[in-house]
C-alpha positions as CSV (number, residue, x, y, z in Angstrom):
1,X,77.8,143.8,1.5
2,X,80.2,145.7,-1.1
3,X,81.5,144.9,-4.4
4,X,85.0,144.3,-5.1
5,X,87.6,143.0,-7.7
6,X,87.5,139.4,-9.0
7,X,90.6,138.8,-7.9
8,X,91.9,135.4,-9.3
9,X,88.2,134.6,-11.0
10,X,89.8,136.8,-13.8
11,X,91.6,133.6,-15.0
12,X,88.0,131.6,-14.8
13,X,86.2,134.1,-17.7
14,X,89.6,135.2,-19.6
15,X,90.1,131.3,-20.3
16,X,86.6,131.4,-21.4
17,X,86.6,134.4,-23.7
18,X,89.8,132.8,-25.2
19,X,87.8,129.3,-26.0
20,X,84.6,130.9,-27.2
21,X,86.8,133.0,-30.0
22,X,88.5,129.7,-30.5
23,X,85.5,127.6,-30.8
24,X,86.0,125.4,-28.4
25,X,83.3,126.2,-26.4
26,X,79.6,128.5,-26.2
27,X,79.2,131.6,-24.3
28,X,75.9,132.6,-22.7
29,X,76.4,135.8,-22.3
30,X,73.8,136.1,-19.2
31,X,74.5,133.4,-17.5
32,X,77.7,134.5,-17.7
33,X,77.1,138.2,-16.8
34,X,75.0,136.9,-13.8
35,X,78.3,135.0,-12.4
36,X,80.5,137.6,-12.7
37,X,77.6,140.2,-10.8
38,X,77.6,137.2,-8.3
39,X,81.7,137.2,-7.8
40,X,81.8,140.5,-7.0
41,X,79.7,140.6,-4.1
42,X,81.4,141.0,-0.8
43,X,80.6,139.5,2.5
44,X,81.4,141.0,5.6
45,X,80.3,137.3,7.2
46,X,83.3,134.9,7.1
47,X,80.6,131.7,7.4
48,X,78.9,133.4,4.3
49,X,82.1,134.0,2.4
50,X,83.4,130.3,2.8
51,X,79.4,129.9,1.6
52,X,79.6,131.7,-1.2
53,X,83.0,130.6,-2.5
54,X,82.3,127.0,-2.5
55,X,79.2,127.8,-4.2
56,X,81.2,129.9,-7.4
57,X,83.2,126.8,-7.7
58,X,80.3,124.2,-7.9
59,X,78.4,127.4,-10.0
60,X,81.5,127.8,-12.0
61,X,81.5,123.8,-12.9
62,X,78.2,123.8,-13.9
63,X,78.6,126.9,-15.9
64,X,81.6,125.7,-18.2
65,X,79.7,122.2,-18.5
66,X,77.3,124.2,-20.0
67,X,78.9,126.8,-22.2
68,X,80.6,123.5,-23.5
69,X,79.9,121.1,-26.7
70,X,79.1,118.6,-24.1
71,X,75.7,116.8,-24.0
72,X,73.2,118.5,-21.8
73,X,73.1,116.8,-18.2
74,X,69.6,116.6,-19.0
75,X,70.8,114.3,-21.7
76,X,72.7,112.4,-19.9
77,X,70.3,111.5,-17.3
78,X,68.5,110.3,-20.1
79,X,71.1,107.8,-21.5
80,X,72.4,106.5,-17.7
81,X,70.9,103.1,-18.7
82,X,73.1,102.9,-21.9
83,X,76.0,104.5,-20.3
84,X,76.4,102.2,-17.5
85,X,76.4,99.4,-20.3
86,X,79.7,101.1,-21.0
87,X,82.9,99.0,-20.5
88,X,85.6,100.3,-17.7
89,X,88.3,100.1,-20.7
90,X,85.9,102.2,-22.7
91,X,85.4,104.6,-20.3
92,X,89.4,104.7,-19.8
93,X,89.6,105.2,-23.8
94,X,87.4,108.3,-23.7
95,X,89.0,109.7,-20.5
96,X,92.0,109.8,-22.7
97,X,90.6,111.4,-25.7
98,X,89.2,114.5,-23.5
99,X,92.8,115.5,-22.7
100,X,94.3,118.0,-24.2
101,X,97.9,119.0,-24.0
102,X,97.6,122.1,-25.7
103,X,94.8,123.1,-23.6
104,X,96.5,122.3,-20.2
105,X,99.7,124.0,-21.9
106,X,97.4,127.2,-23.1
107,X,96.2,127.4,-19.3
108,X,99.7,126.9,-17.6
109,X,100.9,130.1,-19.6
110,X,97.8,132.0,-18.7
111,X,98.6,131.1,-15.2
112,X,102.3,132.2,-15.7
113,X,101.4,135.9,-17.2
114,X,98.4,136.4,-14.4
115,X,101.0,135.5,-11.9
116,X,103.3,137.8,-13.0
117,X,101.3,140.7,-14.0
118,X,98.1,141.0,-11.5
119,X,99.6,143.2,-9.7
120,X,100.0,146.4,-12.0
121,X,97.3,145.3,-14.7
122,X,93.3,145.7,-13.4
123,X,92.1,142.5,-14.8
124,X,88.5,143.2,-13.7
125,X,88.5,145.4,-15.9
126,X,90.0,143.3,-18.8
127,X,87.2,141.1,-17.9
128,X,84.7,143.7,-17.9
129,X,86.0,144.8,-21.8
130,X,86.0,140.7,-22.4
131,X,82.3,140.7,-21.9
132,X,81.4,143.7,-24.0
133,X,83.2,142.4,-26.6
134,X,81.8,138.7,-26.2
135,X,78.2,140.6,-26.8
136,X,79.2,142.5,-29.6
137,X,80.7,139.7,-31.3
138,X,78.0,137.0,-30.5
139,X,75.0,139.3,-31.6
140,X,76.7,140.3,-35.1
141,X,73.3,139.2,-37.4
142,X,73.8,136.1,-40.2
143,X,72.5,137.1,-43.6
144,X,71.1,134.0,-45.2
145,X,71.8,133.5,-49.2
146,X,72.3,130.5,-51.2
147,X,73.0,129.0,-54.6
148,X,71.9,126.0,-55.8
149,X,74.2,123.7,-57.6
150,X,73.6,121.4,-60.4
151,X,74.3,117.4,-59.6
152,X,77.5,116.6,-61.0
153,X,78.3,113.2,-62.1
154,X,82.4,113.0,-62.8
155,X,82.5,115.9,-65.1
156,X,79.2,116.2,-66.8
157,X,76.1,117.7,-65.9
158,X,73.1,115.0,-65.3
159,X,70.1,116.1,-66.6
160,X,67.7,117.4,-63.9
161,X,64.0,116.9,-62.8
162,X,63.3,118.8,-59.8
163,X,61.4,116.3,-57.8
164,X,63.7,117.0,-54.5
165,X,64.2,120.5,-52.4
166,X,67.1,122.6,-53.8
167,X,69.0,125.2,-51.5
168,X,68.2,128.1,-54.0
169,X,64.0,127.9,-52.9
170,X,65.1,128.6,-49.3
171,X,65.3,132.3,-47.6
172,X,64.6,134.0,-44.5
173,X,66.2,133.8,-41.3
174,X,67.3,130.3,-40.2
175,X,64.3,129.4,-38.5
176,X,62.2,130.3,-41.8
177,X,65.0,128.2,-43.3
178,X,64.5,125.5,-41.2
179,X,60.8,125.8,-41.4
180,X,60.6,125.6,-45.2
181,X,62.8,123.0,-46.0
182,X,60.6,120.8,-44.2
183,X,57.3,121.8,-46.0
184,X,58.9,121.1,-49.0
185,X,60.6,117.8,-48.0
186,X,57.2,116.7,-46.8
187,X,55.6,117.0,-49.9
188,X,58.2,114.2,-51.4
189,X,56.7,110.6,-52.0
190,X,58.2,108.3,-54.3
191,X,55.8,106.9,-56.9
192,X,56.6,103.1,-56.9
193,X,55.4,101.0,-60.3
194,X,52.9,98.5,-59.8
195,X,54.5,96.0,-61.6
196,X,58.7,96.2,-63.1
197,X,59.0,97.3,-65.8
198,X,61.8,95.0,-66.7
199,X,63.8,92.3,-65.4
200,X,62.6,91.9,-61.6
201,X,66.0,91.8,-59.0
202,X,67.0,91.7,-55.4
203,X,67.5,94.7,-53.3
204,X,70.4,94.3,-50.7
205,X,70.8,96.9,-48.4
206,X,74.3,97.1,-46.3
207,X,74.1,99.7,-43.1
208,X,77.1,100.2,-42.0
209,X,77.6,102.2,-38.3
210,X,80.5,104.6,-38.3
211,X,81.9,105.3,-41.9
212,X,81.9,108.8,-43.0
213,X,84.7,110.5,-46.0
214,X,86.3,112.1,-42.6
215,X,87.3,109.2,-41.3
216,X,88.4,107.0,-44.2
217,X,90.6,110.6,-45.1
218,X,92.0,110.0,-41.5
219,X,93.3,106.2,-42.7
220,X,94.3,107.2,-46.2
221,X,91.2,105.8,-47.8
222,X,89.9,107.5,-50.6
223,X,85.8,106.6,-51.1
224,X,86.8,106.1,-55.1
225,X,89.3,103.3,-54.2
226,X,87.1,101.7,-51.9
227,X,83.9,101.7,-53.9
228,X,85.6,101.3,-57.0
229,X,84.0,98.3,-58.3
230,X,80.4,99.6,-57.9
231,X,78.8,101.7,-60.3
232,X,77.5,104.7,-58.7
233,X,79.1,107.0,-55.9
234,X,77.3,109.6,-53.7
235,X,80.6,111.0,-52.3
236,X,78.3,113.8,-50.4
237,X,75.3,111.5,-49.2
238,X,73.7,113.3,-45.7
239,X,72.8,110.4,-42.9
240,X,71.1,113.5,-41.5
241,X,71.5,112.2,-38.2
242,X,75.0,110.7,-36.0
243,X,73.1,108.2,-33.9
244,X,71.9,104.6,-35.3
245,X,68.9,104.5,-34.5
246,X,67.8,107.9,-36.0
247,X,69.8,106.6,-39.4
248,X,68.1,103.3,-39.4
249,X,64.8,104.7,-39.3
250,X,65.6,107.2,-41.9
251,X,67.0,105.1,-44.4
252,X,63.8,102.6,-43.8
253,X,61.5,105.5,-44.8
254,X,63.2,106.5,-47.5
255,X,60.6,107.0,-49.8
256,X,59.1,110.4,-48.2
257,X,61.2,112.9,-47.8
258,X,63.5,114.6,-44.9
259,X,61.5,114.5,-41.8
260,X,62.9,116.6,-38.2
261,X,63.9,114.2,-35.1
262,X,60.8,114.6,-33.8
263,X,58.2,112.6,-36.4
264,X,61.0,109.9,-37.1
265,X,58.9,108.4,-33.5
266,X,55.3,109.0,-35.0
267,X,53.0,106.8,-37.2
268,X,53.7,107.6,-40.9
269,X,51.8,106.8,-44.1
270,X,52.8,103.0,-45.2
271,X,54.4,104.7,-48.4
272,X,57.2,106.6,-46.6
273,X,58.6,103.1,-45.8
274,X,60.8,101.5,-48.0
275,X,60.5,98.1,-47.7
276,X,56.4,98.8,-47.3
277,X,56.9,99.4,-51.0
278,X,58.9,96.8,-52.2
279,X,56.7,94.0,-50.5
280,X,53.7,95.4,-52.7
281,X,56.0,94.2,-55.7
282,X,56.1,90.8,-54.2
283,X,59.7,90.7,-52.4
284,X,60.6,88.6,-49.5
285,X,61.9,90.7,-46.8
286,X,64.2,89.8,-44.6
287,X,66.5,91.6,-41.9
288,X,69.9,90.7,-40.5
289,X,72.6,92.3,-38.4
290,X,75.8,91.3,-36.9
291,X,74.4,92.5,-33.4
292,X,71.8,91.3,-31.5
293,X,70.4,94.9,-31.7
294,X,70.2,95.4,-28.1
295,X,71.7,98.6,-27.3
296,X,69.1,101.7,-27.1
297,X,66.8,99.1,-28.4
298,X,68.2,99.4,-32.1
299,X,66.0,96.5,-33.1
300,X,62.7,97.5,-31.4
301,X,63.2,100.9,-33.3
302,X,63.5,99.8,-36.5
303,X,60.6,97.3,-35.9
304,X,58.3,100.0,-35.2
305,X,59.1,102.8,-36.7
306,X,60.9,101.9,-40.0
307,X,58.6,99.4,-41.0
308,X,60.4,96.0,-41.6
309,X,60.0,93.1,-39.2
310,X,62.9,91.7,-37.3
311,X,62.4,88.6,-35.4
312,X,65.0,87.0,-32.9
313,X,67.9,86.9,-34.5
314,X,69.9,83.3,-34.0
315,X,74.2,83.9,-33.4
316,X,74.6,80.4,-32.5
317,X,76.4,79.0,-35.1
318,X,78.9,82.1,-35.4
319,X,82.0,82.9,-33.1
320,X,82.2,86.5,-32.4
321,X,84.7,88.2,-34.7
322,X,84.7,91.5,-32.0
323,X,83.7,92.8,-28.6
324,X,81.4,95.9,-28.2
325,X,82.0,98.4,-26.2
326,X,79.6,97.0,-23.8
327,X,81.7,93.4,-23.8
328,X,78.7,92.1,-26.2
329,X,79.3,89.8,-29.4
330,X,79.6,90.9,-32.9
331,X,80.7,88.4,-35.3
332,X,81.8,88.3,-38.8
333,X,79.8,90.3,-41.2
334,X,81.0,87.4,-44.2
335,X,79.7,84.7,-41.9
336,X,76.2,86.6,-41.2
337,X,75.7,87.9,-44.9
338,X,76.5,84.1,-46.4
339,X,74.5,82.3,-44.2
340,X,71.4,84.4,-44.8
341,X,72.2,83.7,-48.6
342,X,72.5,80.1,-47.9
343,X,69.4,80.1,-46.6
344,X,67.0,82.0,-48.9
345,X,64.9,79.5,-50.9
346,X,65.8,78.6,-54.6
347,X,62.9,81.2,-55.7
348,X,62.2,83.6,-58.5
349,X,60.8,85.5,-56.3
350,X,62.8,88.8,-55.6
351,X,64.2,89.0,-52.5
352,X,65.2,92.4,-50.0
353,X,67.8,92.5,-47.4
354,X,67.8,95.2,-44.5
355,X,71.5,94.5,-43.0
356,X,73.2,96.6,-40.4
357,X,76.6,96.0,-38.9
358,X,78.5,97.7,-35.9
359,X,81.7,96.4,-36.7
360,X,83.3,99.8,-37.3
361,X,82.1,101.3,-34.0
362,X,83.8,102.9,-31.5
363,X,85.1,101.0,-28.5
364,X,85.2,97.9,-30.7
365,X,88.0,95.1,-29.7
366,X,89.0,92.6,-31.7
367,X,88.2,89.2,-30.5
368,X,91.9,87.0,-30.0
369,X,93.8,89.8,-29.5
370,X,94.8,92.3,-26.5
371,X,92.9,95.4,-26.0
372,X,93.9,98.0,-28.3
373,X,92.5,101.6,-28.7
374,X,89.4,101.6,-30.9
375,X,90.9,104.4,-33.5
376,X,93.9,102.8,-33.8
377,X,92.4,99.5,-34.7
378,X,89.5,101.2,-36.7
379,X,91.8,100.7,-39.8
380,X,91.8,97.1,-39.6
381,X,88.4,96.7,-38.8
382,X,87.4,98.9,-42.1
383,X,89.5,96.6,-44.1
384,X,88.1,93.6,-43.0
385,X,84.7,94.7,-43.1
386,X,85.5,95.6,-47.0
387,X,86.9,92.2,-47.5
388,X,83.6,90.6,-46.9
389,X,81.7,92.6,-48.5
390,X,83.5,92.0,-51.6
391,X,83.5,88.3,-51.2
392,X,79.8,88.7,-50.3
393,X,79.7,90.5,-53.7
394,X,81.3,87.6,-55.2
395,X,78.7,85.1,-53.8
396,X,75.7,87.3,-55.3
397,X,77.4,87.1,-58.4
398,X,77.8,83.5,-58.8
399,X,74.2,83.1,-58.1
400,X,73.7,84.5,-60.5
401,X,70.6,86.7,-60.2
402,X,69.7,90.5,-60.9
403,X,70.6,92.2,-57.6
404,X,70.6,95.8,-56.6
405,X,73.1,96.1,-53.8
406,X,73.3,99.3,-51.3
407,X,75.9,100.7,-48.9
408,X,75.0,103.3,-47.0
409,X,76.2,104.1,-43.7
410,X,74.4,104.9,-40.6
411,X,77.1,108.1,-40.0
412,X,80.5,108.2,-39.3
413,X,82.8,107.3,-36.6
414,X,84.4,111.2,-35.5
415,X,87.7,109.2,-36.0
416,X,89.6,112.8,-35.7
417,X,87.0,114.9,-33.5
418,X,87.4,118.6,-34.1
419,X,87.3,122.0,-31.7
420,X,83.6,121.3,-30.5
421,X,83.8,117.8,-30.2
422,X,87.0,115.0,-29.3
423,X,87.1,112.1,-31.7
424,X,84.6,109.7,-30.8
425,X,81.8,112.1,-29.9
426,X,78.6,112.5,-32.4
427,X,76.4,114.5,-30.2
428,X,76.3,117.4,-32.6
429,X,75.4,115.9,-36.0
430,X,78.4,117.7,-37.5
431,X,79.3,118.0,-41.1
432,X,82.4,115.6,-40.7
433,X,80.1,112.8,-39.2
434,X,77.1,113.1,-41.4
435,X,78.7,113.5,-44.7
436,X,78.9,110.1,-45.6
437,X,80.4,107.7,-49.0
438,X,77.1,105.9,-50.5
439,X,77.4,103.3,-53.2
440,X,75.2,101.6,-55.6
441,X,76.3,98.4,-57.2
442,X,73.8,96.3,-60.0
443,X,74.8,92.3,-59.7
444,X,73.6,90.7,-62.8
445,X,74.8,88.4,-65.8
446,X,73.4,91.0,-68.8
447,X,73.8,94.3,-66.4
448,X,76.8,96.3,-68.6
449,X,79.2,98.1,-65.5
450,X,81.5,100.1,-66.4
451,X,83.5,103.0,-64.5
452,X,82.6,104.4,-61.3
453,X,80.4,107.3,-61.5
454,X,80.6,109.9,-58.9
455,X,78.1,112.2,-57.7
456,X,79.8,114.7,-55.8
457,X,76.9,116.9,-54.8
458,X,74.8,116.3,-51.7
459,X,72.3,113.7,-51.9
460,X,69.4,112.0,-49.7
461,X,67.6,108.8,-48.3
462,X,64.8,110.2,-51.2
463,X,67.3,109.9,-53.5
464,X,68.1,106.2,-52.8
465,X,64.3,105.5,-53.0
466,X,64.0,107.6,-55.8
467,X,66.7,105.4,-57.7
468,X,65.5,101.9,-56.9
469,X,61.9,103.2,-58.3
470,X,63.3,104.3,-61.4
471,X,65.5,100.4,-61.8
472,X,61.8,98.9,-61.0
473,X,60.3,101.2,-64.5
474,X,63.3,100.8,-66.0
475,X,65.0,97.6,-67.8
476,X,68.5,98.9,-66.7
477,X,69.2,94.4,-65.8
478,X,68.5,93.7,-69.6
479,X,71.7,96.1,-70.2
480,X,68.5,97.8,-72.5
481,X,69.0,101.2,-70.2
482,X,72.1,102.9,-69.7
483,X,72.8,103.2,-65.4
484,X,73.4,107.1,-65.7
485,X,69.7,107.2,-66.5
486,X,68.5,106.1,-63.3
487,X,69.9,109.9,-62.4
488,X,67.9,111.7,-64.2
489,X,65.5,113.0,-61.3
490,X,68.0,113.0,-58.9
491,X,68.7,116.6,-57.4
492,X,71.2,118.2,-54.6
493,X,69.3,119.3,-51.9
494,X,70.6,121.5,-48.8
495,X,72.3,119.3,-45.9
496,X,70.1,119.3,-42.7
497,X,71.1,116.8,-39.9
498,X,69.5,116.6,-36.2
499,X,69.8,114.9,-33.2
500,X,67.8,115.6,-30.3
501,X,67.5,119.1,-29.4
502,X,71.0,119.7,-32.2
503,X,70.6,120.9,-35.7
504,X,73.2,121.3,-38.1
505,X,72.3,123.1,-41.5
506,X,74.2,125.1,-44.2
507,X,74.0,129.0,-44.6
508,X,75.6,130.7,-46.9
509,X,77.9,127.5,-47.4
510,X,78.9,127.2,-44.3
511,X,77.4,124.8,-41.0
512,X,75.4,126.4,-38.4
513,X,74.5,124.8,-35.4
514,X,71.7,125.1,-33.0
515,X,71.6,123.7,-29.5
516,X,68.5,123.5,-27.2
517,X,66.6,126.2,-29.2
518,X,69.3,129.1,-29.0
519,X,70.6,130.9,-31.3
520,X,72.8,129.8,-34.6
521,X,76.4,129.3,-34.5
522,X,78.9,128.7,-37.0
523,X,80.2,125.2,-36.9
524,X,84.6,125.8,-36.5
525,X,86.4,124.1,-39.7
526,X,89.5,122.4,-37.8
């Protein structure tokens, strides 16, 4: 056994080097190291060679898979039950997306020059300058410093009480970062009145899968258009999560602060949830969706761990409006939202609505029509989705009654994608997908609206919570207290987002990533 050159593996690592300084990809250095040490072993045995060189391709597989944004296999294993719920057409759609032209065009030249070049340039060694540069570059350290940034509401400052977690108390290295943000976060309870304060009112909350500022910027929407008849806008809002049923759960226990992935699936003190809180003020709680719910058991999650109680939800009198991307039912979010308003009971007793709605996500088709690419029909689905909820809007307001009505999505669609991951994928809670357009609308005949108010710094579930506490002590339906007041204790607090095993958080400014425990990388801006 000798060592030798890598011969055409030189392509395999200098296409690698070229991603990693890219983005497009990770780079474990000694896994990496440990293939290359492997490729330049020599075998006098021509049984072992053939051995050992269909074993660097499989190796080599598995090694890319794993340097890339991809999920873990481990992962994937995981999800085979909701994967093979997947669609053939969906599964054609994503094939699609993965392509890249420029890649395949990037490797065709690198292919050309090799070609043309091998034999009076020593790629080995290239390779072997590739990979002490690679550790050089990946082990420069990140120095952690922050500012904190005053809530901004269109061009004024609001006055501040610092009941939430501001970027400026955290230091340390990312971990300590990490660490601390969630000891102060879990300090965070909202302090519900016993009794209002005022005028009593509904709380309607709209969930909406797969609407972040990214992709309404990617169909020409700006958030202020759309949400330009409500009354507040947090254009900044952190879903802290890109899957459903994470969201859900964290919007439903809005009243403690930011927990990690982990305790969203543990027992939590009855005043984290939401809805917990609003039934001790005597509301009738109800939950609807446009979905049966089924899909990674969206509606047993929120049942157990977000605190609200969702029975067996009855589509028979609907026609579905879409097709998943699993070939299931989703039907008009106008027909769902009216018929749950036709049938609440002629009451003075306040009311709460949990509704979600899938309408927006990926894979969708629309019912009547031929199949069309989910991101190219994305735009019509927004639009219709907008149309009933304005209509919906309408209906509330006829009624009418004090109502305090909520959109918040669940995260965003990836409409575009970016270097780490193609459009469509949300396994890395990225800044693009959890940045999401949240908006506050009071329904009443003596509430005073007047222009949209836009908070443009980064807000939280708490802050929701925090906001529909301060309507109960206030008298904001008698028109009595102005709506910018319900801001006062509202405060910017640094954007943390997870999925399992993924953290996204800001440094300095800027995203950094963590996957399976490594170390920090800096999310790549498009």
């Amino acid at each position: 056994m000798k060592l030798s050159g890598l011969g055409v593996w030189n392509l395999y690592f200098l296409a690698k080097f070229a991603l990693y300084l890219r983005g497009d990809i990770a780079f474990d250095w000694l896994f990496n190291a440990a293939f290359f040490a492997f490729l330049l072993l020599s075998i006098n045995s021509h049984i072992l060679t053939r051995i050992k060189n269909g074993l660097s391709v499989i190796l080599a597989v598995v090694l890319l898979y794993h340097d890339s944004w991809l999920p873990p296999i481990s992962r994937l294993l995981k999800q085979v039950a909701n994967l093979q719920e997947f669609s053939i057409g969906y599964f054609l759609e994503i094939a699609a997306r993965m392509i890249s032209i420029d890649l395949l065009l990037g490797v065709f030249i690198l292919v050309l020059v090799y070609w043309y070049s091998a034999k009076w340039l020593r790629y080995t060694s290239i390779t072997v300058l590739g990979f002490a540069y690679i550790y050089w570059f990946s082990t420069t350290p990140i120095t952690i410093t922050d500012t904190n940034h005053p809530v901004v509401v269109k061009n004024k400052v609001a006055t501040q009480v610092p009941v939430n977690v501001t970027s400026s108390a955290l230091t340390g290295t990312p971990e300590q970062q990490l660490k601390m943000f969630y000891q102060q976060q879990a300090k965070l309870k909202t302090q519900f009145a016993d009794t209002f304060q005022g005028e009593q009112f509904d709380v309607v909350v709209l969930n909406i899968c797969s609407l972040a500022n990214a992709d309404l910027n990617a169909i020409g929407v700006k958030p202020s258009n759309l949400f330009k008849n409500f009354d507040i806008l947090f254009s900044d809002f952190n879903s802290a999560t890109s899957y459903s049923g994470p969201a859900a759960i964290r919007l439903l226990r809005a009243s403690c602060g930011q927990t990690n992935q982990d305790l969203l699936f543990k027992p939590v003190d009855e005043q984290c949830h939401l809805f917990n809180n609003l039934a001790k003020l005597g509301y009738n709680s109800s939950v609807a969706m446009n979905h049966d719910g089924h899909f990674d058991d969206f509606i047993g999650l929120i049942n157990q761990y977000g605190g609200v109680s969702a029975s067996k939800l009855d589509f028979s009198e609907f026609s579905p409006s879409q097709y998943g991307f699993d070939g299931k039912p989703i039907y008009s979010d106008k027909e769902v939202l009216l018929d749950w308003l036709d049938k609440q009971p002629n009451s003075s007793q306040p009311r709460a609505l949990y509704y979600n709605t899938i309408s927006l996500h990926d894979g969708n088709q629309l019912a009547g029509r031929g199949r069309m690419n989910s991101l190219q029909s994305y735009p019509t689905r927004q639009q219709q989705l907008f149309n009933d909820i304005n209509l919906f809007i309408d209906e509330l307001e006829n009624q009418g009654r004090n109502v305090l009505l909520v959109v918040v999505p669940e995260h965003g669609a990836a409409l575009a994608g970016d270097k780490l991951q193609f459009a469509g994928l949300r396994e890395i809670p990225s800044p693009s997908i959890v940045s999401v357009p949240t908006a506050v609308k009071f329904i009443g005949p003596n509430v005073k609206n007047r222009e949209l108010r836009e908070v443009t710094e980064t807000m939280s579930y708490f802050s929701l919570s925090e906001l529909i506490s301060n309507a109960v002590k206030s008298d904001v339906f008698s028109g009595a207290t102005p709506i910018d007041r319900l801001l006062d204790n509202t405060q910017s607090i640094t954007k943390v987002a997870e999925n399992q095993d993924t953290v996204m958080m800001y440094i300095k400014g800027e995203p950094y990533i963590q996957l399976d425990g490594g170390e920090w990388t800096r999310y790549p801006s498009n």
